[in-house]
N, C-alpha and C positions, 0 to 999 in steps of 0.2 A: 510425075507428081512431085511435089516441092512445098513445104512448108517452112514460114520463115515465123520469127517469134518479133515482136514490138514488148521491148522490156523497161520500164522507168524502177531508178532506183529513188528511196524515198525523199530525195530531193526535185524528184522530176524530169528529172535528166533521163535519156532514152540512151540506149546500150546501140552501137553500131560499132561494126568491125570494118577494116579496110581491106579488101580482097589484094592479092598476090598481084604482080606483074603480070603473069598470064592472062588475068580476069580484069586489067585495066587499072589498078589501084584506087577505084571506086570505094567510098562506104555504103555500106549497106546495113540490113538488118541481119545479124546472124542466122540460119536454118540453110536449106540444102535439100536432096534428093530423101527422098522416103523406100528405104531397102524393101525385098519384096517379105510378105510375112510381117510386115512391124507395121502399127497402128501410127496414125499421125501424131499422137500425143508423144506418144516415145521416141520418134524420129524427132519431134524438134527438141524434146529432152536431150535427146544423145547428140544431135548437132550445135547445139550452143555446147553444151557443155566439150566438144571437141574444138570448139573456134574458139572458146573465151574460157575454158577453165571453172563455169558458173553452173552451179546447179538451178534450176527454175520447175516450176511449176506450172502447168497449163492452165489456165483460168477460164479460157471461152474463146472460139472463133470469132473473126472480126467479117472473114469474109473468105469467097473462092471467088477467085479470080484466073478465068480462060484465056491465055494467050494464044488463037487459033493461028496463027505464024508459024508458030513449036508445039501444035496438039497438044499442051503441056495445060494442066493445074496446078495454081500457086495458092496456098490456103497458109491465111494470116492467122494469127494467134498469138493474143494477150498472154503475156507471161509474168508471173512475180518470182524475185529471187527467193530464194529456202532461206540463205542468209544476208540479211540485209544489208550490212558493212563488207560483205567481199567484194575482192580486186575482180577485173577481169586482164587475163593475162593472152597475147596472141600464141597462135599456134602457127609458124611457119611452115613452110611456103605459102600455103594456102589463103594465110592471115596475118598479114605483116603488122596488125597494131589491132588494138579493142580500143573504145574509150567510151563513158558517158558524157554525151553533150547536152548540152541545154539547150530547151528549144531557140531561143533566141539566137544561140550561135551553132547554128549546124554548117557542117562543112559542106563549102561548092561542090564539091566532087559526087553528088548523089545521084540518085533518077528522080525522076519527078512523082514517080511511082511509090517511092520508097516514102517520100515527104507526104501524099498524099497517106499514107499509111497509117502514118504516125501520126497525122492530123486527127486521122478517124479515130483511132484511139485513145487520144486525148477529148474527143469531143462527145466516146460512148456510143457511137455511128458504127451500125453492122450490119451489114448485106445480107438478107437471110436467104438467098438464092445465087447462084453460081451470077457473073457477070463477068462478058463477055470485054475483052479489052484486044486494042490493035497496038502492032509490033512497035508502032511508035509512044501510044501510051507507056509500053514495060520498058522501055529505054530509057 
């Protein structure tokens, strides 16, 4: 299980990090695996704030999303910052860069997963029921 966070800071711009050389140096959304014993709300607390240096708040699930390829759930979650004017700073190797982008120029390098993410969250669009997605979807 995997939760990742969709964060706009108060200009609208959406928070994404660029994974390491190992992970392909894709941007993504910041989150990560969920440790056993800890709630999803506090895994994506404690994963952003390990890849971007940002403390955030959970605000609501957008969605669960089943990638039956990797038996795997990825559960999306709206997140605001605690402080509104902070940096986001990379945490290497893991994270070779953070940045807020603005929707109009988001970087090529994403999933189409990732983009349809942030769509929904900008448009208030939330799954109330697990949806099942194929390995080419999460690509």
């Amino acid at each position: 299980m995997t939760g990742e966070a969709v964060i706009f800071d108060l200009d609208g711009r959406v928070l994404l990090v660029q994974q390491g050389k190992k992970r392909g140096g894709r941007w993504e959304l910041p989150g990560g695996k969920v440790k056993k014993r800890e709630s999803l709300p506090d895994a994506v607390v404690r994963e952003v704030k390990e890849e971007t240096g940002l403390d955030v708040t959970p605000e609501r699930l957008l969605g669960i999303f089943f990638i039956r390829s990797q038996n795997r759930y990825d559960f999306i979650v709206q997140c605001r910052l605690t402080e509104d004017l902070a940096k986001p700073r990379a945490c290497p190797p893991e994270i070779i860069a953070t940045k807020f982008f603005s929707i109009e120029r988001l970087p090529k390098t994403i999933r189409g997963f990732t983009l349809d993410r942030i769509a929904d969250a900008r448009e208030g669009k939330i799954y109330p029921l697990p949806v099942e997605i194929s390995s080419e979807e999460w690509v």
